[in-house]
N, C-alpha and C positions, 0 to 999 in steps of 0.2 A: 601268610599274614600280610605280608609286603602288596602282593596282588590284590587281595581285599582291599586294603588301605588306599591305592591308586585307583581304582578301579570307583569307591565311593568319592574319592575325590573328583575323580574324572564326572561322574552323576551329578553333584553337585557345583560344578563348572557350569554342564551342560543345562541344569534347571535353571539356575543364576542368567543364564546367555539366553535361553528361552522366555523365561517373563520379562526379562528386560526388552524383548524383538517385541512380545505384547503387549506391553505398555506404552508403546511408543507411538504417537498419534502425528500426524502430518496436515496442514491447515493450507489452503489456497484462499484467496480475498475473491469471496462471493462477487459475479457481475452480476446486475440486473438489465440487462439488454433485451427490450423488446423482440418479440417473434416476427418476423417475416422479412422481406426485402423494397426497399422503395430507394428511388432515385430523387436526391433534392439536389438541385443547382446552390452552390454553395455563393452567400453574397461575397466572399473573400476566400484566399487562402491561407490557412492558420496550420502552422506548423510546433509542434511539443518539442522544442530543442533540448535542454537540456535540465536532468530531474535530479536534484542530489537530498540525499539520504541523510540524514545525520548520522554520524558515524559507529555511534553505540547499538544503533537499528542492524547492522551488518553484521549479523551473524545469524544463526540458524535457528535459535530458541527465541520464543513470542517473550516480551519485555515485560515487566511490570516492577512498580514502581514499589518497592517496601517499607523506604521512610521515604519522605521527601528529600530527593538528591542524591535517595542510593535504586540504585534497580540490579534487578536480578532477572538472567534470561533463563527459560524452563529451559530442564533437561529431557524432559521425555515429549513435550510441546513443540512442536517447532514446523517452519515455515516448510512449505513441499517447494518453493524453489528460491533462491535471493530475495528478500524483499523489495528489492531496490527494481527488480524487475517487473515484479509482479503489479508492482504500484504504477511502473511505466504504465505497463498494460492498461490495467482499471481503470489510471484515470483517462488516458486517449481514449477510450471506448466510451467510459461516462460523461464524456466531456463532449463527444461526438450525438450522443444520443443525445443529451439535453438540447446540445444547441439544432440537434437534427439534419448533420450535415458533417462530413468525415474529417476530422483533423488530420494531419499526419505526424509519422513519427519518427519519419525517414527521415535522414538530414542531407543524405544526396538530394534529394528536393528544396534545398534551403532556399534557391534562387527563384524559385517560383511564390514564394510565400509572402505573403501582406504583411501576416501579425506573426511575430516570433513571441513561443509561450516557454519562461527560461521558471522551472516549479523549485521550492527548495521543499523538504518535509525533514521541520526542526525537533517536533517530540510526537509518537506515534507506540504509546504502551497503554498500560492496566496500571489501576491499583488496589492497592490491598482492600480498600473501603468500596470495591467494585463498582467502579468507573473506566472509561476510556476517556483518553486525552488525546486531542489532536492539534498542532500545532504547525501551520502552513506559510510558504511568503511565495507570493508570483507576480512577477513583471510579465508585461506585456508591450513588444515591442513594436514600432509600426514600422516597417522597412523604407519605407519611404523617405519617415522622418523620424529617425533614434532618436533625436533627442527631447521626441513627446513620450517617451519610455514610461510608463506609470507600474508603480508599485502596491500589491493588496497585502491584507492579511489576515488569516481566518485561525479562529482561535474556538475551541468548544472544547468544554468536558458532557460527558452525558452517562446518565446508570445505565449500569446492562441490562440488559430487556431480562436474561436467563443465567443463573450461574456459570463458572467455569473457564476455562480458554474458550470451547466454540462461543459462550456467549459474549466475549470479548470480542472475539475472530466477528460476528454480526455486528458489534457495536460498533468497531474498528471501519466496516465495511459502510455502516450508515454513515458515520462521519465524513469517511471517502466521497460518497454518493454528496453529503451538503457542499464539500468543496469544490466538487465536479461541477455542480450547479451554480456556485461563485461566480466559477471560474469562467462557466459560460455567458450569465450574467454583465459579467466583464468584461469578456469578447463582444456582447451584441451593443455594449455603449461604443465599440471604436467602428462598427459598423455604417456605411455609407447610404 
């Protein structure tokens, strides 16, 4: 009786620990980077110093917001690597592609660099009314002369194209892609 009883216990561990492995979905932030290779002479050199995360963003499960001012991060949703890194990534890459010439992200390189790109990402979730929200601030520094340092800020909510976390995870990703475009916007006004 005793081995019966363990034994179904034991089944029932292992189903519970089984669909929970299947349920669990892992998200990366879509790039849209053009196909092929080309060489552009860049008019300056722009360097991504430093990208901070707002703090509630640092953790594993994708955000959404369920009243205003409370959010809840998914349990079975969740990012396939830090967001804070992921975002480095996207936006260096997007930010390269728009303006058509490579930023960097090295900061051993800092001494070579014209414009110093310092990004913050203040709200970056879902809501219940299926929306993304994204909320940005970046300075742009000219090494030259700091103290023409200028400040943006880009602010959207947008519906999701398709139900769920992935259509969040796209939503998330176009908002990316509009600030990318800012951003480079922003870089071609300090251009010479």
């Amino acid at each position: 009786m005793r081995t019966l009883a363990l034994l179904t216990l034991l089944t029932l561990l292992t189903a519970c620990a089984g669909k929970s492995k299947l349920s669990q979905h892992y998200y990366l932030l879509p790039l849209e980077i053009p196909a092929g290779t080309t060489r552009v002479e860049e008019p300056m050199n722009v360097g991504l110093s430093r990208l901070k995360v707002a703090e509630y963003l640092s953790q594993k499960g994708i955000v959404v917001e369920t009243l205003e001012g409370t959010i809840r991060p998914a349990r079975y949703h969740q990012w396939a690597e830090p967001l804070s890194e992921g975002l480095r990534h996207v936006l260096r890459a997007q930010i390269s592609t728009a303006l058509g010439y490579e930023i960097s992200a090295d900061t051993v390189q800092r001494s070579r660099w014209d414009v110093v790109l310092d990004a913050e990402i203040e709200r970056l979730h879902g809501t219940l009314s299926g929306e993304a929200v994204l909320i940005a601030f970046w300075r742009l520094t000219p090494t030259s002369a700091p103290e023409n340092s200028v400040v943006y800020r880009f602010s959207q909510t947008r519906p999701l194209q398709r139900e769920g976390y992935s259509g969040l995870v796209e939503t998330q990703a176009q908002l990316l892609n509009e600030l990318s475009s800012a951003i480079a916007d922003s870089i071609r006004e300090l251009q010479p």
